[in-house]
C-alpha positions as CSV (number, residue, x, y, z in Angstrom):
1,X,-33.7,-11.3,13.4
2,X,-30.3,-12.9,13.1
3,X,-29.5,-15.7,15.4
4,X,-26.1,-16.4,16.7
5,X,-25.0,-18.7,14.0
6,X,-25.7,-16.6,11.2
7,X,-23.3,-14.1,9.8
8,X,-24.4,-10.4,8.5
9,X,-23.7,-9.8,5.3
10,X,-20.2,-7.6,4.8
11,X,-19.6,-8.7,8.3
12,X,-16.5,-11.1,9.1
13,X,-16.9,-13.7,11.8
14,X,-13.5,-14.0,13.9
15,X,-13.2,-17.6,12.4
16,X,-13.1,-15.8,9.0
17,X,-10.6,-13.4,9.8
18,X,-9.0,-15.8,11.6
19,X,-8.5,-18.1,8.9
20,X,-7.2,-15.4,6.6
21,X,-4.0,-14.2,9.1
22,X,-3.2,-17.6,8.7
23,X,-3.5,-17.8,5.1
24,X,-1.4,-14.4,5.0
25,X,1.4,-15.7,7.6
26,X,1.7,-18.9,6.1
27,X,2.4,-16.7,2.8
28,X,4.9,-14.2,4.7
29,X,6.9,-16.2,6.7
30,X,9.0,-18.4,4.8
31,X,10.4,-15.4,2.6
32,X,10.9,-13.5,5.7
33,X,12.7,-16.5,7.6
34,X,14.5,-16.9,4.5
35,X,15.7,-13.0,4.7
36,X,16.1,-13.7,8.0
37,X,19.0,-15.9,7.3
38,X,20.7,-13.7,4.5
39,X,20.6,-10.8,6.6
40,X,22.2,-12.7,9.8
41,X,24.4,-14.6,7.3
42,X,25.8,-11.1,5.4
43,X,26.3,-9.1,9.5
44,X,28.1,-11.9,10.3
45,X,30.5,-12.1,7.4
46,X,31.5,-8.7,7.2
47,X,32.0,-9.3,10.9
48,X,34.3,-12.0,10.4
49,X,36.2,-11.2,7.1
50,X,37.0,-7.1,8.1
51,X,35.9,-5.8,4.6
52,X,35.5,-2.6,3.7
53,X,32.2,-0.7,4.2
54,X,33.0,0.9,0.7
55,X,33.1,-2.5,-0.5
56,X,30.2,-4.5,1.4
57,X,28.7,-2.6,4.1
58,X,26.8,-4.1,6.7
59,X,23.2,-4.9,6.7
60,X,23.5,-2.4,10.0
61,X,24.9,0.0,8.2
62,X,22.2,0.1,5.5
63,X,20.0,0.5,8.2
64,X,21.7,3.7,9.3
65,X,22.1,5.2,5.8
66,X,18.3,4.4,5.2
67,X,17.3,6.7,8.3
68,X,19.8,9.0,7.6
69,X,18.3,9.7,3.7
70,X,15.2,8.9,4.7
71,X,13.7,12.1,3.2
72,X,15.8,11.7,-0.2
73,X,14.8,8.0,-0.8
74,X,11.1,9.0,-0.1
75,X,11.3,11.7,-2.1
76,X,13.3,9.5,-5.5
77,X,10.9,6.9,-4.3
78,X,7.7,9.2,-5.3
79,X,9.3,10.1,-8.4
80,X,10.2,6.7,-9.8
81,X,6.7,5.6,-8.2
82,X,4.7,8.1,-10.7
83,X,6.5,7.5,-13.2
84,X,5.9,4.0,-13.2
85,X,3.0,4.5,-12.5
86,X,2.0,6.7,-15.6
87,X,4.2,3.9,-17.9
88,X,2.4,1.1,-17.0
89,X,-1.1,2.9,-17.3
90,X,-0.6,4.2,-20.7
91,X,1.1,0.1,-21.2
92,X,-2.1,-1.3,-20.0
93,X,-4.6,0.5,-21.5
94,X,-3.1,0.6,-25.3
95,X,-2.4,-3.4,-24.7
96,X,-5.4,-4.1,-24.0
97,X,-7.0,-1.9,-26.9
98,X,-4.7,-4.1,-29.1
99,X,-5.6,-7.0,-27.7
100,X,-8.9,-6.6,-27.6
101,X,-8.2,-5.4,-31.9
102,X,-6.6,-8.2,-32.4
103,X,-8.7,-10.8,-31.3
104,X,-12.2,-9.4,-32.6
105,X,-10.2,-9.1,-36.0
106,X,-7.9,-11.4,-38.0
107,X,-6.5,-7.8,-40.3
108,X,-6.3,-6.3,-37.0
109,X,-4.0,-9.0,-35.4
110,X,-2.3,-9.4,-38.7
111,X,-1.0,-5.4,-39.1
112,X,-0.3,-4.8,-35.2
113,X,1.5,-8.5,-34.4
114,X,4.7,-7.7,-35.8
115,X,4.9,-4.0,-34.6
116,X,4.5,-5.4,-31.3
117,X,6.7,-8.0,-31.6
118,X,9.0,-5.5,-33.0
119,X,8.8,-3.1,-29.7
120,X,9.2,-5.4,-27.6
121,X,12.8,-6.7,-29.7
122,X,13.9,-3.0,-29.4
123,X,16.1,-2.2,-26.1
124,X,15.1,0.7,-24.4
125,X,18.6,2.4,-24.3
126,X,18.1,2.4,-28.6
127,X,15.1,3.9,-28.7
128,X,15.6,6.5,-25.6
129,X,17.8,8.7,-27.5
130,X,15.2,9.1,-30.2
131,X,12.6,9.8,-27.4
132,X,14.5,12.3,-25.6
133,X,15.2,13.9,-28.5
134,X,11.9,14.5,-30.2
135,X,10.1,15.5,-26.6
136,X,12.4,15.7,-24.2
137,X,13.6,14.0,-21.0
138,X,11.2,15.1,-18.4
139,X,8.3,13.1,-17.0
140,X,6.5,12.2,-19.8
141,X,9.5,11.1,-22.6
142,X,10.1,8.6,-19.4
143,X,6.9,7.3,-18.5
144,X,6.5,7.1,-22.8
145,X,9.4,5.2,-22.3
146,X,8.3,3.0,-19.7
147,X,4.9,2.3,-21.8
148,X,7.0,0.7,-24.6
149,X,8.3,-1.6,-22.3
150,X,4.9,-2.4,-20.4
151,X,2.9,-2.9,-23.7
152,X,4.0,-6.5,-25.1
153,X,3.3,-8.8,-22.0
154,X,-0.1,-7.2,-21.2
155,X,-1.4,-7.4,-24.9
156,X,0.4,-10.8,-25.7
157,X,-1.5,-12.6,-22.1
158,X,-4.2,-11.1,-23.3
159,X,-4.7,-12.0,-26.5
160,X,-3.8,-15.9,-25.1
161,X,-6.8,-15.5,-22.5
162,X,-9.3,-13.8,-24.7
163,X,-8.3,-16.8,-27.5
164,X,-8.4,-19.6,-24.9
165,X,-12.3,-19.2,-23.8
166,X,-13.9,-22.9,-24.2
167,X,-15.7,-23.2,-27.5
168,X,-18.9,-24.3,-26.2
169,X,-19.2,-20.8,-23.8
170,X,-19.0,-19.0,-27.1
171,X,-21.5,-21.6,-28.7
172,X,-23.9,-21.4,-26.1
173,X,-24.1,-17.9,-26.4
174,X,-24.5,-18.0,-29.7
175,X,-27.2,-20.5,-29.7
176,X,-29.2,-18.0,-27.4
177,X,-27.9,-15.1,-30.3
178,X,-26.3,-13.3,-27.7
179,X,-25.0,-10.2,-29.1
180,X,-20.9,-9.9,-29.9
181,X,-20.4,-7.3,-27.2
182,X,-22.5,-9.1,-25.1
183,X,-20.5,-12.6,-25.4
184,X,-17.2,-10.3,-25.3
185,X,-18.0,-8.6,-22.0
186,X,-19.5,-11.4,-20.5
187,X,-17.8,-14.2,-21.4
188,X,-14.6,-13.5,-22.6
189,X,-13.3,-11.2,-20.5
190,X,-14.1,-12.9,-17.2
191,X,-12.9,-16.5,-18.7
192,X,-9.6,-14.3,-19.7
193,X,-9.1,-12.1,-16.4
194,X,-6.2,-14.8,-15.1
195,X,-4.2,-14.7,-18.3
196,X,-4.7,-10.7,-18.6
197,X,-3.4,-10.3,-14.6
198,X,-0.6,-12.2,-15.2
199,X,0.3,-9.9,-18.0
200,X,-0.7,-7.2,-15.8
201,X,1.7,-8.3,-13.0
202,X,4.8,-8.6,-15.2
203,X,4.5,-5.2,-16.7
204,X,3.8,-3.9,-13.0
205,X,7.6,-5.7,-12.4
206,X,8.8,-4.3,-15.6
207,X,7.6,-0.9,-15.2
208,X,9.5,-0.2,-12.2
209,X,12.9,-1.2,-14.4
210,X,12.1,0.6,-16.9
211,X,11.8,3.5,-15.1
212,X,15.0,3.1,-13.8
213,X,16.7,2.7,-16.6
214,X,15.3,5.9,-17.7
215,X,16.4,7.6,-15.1
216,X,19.9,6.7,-15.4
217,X,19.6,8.0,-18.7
218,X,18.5,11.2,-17.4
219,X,20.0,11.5,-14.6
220,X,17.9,14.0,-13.1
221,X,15.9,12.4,-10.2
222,X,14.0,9.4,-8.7
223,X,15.6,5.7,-7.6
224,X,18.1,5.2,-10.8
225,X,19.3,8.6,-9.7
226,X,19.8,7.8,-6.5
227,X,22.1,4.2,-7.3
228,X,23.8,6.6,-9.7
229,X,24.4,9.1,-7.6
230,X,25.8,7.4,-4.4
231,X,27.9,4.6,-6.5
232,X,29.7,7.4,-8.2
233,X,30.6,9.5,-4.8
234,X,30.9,5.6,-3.5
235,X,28.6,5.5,-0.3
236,X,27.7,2.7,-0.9
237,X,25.5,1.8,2.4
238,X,23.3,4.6,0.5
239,X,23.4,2.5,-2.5
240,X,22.3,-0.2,-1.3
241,X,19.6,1.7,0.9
242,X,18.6,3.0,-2.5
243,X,18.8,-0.5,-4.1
244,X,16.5,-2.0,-1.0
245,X,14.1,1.2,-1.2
246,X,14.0,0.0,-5.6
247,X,13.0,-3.4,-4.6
248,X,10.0,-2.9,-2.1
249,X,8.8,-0.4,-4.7
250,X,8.9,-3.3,-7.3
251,X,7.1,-5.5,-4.9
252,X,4.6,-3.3,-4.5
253,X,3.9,-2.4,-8.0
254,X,3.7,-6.4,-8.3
255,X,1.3,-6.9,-5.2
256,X,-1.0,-4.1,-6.4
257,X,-2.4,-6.2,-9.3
258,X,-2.1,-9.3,-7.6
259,X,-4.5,-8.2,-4.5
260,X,-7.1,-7.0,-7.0
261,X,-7.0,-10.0,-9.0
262,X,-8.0,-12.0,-5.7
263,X,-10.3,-9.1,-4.3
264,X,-12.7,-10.1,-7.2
265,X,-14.6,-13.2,-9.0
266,X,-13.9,-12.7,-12.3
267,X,-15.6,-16.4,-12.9
């Protein structure tokens, strides 16, 4: 029987969760304080200097515009969201498939190196055209897009995490002849899970711009159709509604990876 003192497993103690809100607040707060500011700072100089809402509207009046489109940024939102999401999926897994290549072979890292490096040197305005023009500019020429983009930064971390593992992990294992896949999945991998997040974390970022680049190409729907959209008829609160709904989309794709990484030991 479990005394007092002792804590069930997959049970949290209120000193545990506890200590985590403060963990998280101490996290939150100085960003939000910071916003804080900007926000009072911005109301109060369109205030003061009487400019145009057409120009700078206030933070009030992206407020308004938010509620008002509500329905039209959710819906761009869910667009942009899938698409991203799809981009950075197919960017993660063919990444890691040449990262994994290229570290388990020396003529694998020496053919695919400088086609990577080469897609990643290529903007994704020059190679959109081609794109749209051999399979269209629907929902998968963009998220193809996207995956170009998404590629170099997961399979560059992690080829530097899977090459960084001590030597004397890999000796050990090999002094006990481990098997290769063995050492792989249980060595290498878990010593190379922080270099392979952070790789993971900037494509989540770049993802969601790449998607919106695509879509001003396209102009047919989802956030970069949105910005596009409302600059041109210039409502700009809407823009700027548009612009705020982008960035918490962009924070989220970010934070996704980030709270799996510390969900898990990898160690």
């Amino acid at each position: 029987m479990a005394t007092s003192d002792e804590q069930l497993p997959g049970v949290e103690t209120p000193a545990v969760s506890g200590g985590r809100l403060r963990r998280l607040l101490t996290r939150v707060w100085p960003p939000v304080l910071v916003l804080g500011v900007i926000l009072a700072c911005w109301q109060w100089y369109v205030a003061v200097s009487g400019v145009p809402s057409v120009i700078l509207p206030s933070p009030a009046d992206v407020v308004a515009a938010g509620i008002a489109g509500r329905a039209t940024l959710f819906s761009a939102a869910a667009t942009t969201a899938l698409t991203a999401g799809l981009g950075l999926g197919g960017g993660v897994v063919v990444g890691l498939g040449l990262a994994f290549a290229m570290v388990g072979s020396r003529t694998a890292s020496a053919v695919f190196h400088p086609y990577l490096v080469a897609l990643r040197i290529a903007p994704l305005i020059a190679i959109a055209p081609l794109v749209f023009l051999w399979i269209g500019d629907g929902l998968l020429s963009r998220a193809l897009l996207v995956s170009t983009m998404t590629v170099f930064p997961v399979a560059v971390a992690s080829v530097d995490g899977l090459r960084a593992v001590p030597r004397e992990y890999t000796d050990l294992a090999r002094s006990v002849d481990a098997p290769p896949i063995r050492t792989f999945l249980r060595i290498r991998i878990p010593a190379a899970a922080p270099s392979v997040f952070a790789g993971v974390k900037l494509a989540a970022a770049l993802a969601v711009v790449g998607t919106v680049v695509a879509e001003f190409l396209t102009l047919q729907s989802g956030i970069g159709y949105q910005l596009f959209d409302s600059a041109e008829y210039l409502d700009t609160s809407t823009t700027f509604a548009a612009l705020a709904t982008l960035v918490g989309l962009g924070l989220t794709f970010y934070l996704v990876p980030a709270a799996v990484e510390r969900r898990f030991d990898w160690g």
